[in-house]
RONU-144436 format. One record per atom (N, C-alpha, C): residue in three letters; x, y negated, z negated. Coordinates in steps of 0.001 Angstrom, whole numbers, plus 500000, padded with zeros to 6 digits. Layout:
REM RONU-144436
alaXYZ
...
This chain:
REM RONU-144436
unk545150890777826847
unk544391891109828044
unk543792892500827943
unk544433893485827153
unk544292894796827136
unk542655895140826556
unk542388894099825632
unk541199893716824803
unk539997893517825825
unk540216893285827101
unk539281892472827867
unk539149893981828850
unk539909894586828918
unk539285895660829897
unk538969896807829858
unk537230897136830606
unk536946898651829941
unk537314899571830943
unk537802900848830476
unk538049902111831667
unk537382903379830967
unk536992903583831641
unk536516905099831570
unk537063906398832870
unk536975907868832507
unk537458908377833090
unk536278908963834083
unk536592909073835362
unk535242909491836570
unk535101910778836760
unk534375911846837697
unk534572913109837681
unk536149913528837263
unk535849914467836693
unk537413915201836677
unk537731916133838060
unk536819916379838713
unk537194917070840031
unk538189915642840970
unk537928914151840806
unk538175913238841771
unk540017913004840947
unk540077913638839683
unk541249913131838582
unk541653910957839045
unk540508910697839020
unk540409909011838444
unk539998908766837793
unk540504907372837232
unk539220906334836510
unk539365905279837218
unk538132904391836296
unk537591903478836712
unk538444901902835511
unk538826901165835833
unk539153900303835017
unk538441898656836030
unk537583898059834635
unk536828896867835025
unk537208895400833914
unk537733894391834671
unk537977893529834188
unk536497892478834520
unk536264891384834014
unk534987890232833745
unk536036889257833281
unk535611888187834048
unk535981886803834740
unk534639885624834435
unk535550884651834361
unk534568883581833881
unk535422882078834773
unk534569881555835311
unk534845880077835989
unk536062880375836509
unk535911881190837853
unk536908881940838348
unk537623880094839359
unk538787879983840049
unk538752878838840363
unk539468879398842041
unk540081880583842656
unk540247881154843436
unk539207882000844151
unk538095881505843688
unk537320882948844553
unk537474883224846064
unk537162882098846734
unk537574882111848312
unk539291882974848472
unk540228883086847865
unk541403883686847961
unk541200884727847433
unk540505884904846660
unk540351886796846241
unk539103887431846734
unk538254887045847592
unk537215887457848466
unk538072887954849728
unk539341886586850300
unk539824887362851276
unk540901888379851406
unk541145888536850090
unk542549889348849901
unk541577890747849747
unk540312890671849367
unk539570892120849549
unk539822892672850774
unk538430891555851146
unk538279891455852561
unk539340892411853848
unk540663891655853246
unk541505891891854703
unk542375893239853732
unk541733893831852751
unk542912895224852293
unk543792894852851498
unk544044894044851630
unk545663893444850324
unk545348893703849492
unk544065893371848618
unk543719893897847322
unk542675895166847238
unk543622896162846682
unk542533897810846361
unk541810897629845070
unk540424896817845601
unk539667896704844282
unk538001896099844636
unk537243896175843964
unk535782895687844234
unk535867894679843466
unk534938893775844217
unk534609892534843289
unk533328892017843381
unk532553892333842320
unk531222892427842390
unk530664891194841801
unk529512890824841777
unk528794889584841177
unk528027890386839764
unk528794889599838688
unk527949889721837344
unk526478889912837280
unk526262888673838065
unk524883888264837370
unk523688889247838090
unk523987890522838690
unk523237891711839279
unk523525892839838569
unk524067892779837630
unk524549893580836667
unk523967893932835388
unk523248894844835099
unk522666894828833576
unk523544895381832646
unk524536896251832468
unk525059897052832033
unk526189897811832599
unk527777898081832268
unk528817898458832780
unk528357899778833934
unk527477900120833070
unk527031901382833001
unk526977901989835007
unk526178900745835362
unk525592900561836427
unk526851900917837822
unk527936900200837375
unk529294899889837999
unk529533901365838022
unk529844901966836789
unk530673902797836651
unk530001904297837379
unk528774904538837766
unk527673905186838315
unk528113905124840134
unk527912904246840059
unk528074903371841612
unk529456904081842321
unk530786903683840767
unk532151904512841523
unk532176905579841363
unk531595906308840130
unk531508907851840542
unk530885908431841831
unk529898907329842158
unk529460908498843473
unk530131907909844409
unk530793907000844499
unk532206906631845756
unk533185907705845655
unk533586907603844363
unk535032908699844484
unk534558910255845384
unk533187910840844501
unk532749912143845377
unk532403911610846601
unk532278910778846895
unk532086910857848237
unk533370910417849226
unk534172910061848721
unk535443910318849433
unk535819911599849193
unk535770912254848218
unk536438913154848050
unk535865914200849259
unk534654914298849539
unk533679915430850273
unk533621914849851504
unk534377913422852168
unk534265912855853166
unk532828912195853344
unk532464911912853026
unk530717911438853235
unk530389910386852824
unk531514909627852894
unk531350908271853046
unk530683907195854010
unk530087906365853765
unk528778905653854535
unk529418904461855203
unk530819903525854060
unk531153902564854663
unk532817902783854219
unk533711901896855195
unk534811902258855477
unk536169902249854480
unk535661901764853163
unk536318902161852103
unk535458902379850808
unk536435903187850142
unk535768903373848590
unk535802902640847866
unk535836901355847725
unk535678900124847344
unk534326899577847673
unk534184899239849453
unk533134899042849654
unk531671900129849522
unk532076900861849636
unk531348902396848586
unk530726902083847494
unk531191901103846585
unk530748901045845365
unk529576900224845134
unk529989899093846328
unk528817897521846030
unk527866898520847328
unk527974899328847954
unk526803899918848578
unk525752900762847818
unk526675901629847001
unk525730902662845875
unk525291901396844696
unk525544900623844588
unk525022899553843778
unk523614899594843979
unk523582898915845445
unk522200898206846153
unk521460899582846673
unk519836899253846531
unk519178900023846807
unk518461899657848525
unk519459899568848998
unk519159899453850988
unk520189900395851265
unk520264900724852224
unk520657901850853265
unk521779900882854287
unk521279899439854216
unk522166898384855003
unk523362897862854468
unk524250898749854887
unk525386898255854337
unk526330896493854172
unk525731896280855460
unk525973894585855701
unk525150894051854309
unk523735894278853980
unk522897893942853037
unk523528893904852003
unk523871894995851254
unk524744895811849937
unk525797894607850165
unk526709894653850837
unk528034894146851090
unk528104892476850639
unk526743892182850895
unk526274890703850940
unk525906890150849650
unk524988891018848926
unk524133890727848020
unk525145891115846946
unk526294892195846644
unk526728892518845498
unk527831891834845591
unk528732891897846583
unk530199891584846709
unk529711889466846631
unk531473889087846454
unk530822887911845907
unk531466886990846954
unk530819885412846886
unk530552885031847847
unk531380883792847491
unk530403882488846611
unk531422881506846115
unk530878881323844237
unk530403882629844116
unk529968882707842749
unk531590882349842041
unk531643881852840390
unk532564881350839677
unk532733882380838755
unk531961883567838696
unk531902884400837667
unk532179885654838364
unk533268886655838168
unk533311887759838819
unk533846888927838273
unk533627890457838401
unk533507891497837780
unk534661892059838872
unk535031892425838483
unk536409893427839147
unk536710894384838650
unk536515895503839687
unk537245896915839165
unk538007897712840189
unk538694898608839573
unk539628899397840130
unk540130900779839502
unk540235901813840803
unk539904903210840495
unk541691903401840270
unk541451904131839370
unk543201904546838876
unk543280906012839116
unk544377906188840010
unk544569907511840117
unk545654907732839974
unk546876907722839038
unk547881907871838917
unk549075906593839160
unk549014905579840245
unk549494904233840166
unk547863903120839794
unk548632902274838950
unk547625901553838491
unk548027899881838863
unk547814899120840203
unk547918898329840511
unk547113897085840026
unk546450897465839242
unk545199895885838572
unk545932895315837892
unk546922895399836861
unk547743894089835971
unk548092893163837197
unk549211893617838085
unk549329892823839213
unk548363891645839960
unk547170892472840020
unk545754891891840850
unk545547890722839711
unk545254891440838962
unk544707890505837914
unk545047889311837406
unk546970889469837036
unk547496888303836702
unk547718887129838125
unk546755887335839611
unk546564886169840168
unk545266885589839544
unk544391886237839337
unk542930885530839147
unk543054884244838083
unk542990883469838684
unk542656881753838191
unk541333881496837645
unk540806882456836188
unk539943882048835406
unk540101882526834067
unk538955882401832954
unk538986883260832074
unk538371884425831740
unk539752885415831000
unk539208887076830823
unk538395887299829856
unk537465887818829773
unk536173888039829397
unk536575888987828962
unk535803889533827171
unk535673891404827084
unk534051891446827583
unk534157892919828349
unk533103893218828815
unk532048892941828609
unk532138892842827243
unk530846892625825866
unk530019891513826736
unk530825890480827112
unk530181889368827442
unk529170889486829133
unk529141890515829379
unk528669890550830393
unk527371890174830501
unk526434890653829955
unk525057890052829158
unk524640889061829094
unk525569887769829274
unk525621886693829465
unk525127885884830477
unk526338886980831603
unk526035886235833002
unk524996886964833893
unk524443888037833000
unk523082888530833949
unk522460887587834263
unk521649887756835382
unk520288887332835947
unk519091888015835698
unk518276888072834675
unk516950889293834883
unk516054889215835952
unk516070887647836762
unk515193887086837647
unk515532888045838667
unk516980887951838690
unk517685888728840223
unk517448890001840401
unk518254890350839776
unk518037891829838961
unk516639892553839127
unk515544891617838609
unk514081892100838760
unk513998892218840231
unk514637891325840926
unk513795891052842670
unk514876892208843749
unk516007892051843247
unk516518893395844113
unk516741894516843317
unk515909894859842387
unk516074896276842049
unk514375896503842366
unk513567895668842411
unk512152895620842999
unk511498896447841480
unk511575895080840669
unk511203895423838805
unk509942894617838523
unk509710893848839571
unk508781892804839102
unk507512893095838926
unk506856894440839195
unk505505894673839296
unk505686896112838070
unk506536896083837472
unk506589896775836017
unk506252895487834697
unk504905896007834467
unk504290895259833342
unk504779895740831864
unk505242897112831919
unk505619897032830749
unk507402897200829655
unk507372896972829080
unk508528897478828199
unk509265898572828107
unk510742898478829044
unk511019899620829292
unk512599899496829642
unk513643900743829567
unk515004899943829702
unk515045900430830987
unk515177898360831376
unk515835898535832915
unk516871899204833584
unk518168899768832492
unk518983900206833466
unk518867901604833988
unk517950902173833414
unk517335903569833582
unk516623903653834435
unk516028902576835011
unk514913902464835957
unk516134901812837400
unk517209900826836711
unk518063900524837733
unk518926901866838351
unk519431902682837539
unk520193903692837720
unk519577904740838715
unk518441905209838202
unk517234906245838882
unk517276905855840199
unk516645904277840577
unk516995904004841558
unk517846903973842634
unk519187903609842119
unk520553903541843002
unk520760905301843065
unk521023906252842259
unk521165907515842606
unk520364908118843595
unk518780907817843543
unk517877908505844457
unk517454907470846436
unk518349906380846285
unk517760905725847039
unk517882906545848630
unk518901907530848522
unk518930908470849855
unk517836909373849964
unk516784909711848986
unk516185910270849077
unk513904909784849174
unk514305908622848590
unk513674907926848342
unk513831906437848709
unk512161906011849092
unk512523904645849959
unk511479903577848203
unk512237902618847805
unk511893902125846807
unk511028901073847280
């Protein structure tokens, strides 16, 4: 299992990381949507196929953690923090909707480690198969991806997650 999950370490001012497991023909999703949902489980669970690159995720929880850390948080956990800095709306119901997952079979899960590390636990309920990250690429959507990162009127050759990233960092400042 150890093979299947990537972590990286987040600001060093927040002293977390980030650890992300990828899921395939998940067969519980309705039971691990509500174990988010209602707090039992301290973890995000995002939809793959809006995903170009880890990269994207791991962006998203860095600016959750500082923003718990500085209080300036938008929605009522740092979890849900993450699928908000994802999406480029200001509507958190929106974000909440479009990233977090619904009755998709394929699902991305992560969790911020700050000294107790509760995901083996989480994890060994999920009723599918563990994916290494690698495979993420797979379950993209470019269709999706193009229509809510608003890519579709870029004619030319260019890496999307740079153009995805730019986006999600500046969207407080900028209306896309």
């Amino acid at each position: 299992m150890s093979s299947n999950v990537y972590s990286c370490p987040l600001d060093p001012e927040t002293l977390q990381s980030l650890k992300i497991y990828l899921f395939k023909d998940v067969k519980n999703v309705e039971d691990i949507r509500n174990n988010v949902i209602k707090g039992v489980w301290k973890c995000a669970v995002i939809k793959p196929s809006l995903i170009v690159d880890v990269f994207q995720v791991v962006v998203a929880a860095n600016r959750a953690v500082l923003s718990k850390k500085s209080n300036n948080m938008v929605t009522k956990t740092v979890y849900s923090e993450i699928l908000y800095n994802l999406s480029l709306t200001k509507n958190i119901t929106q974000s909440l909707s479009k990233f977090g997952i619904e009755k998709d079979n394929n699902i991305l899960i992560c969790f911020l480690v700050d000294g107790e590390d509760e995901s083996e636990s989480i994890v060994k309920e999920i009723q599918g198969e563990a994916c290494p990250i690698s495979e993420l690429r797979t379950l993209t959507n470019m269709k999706e991806v193009k229509s809510v990162y608003k890519l579709n009127n870029i004619k030319t050759e260019i890496d999307y997650l740079d153009v995805i990233v730019s986006r999600m960092v500046t969207k407080n400042f900028v209306s896309h």
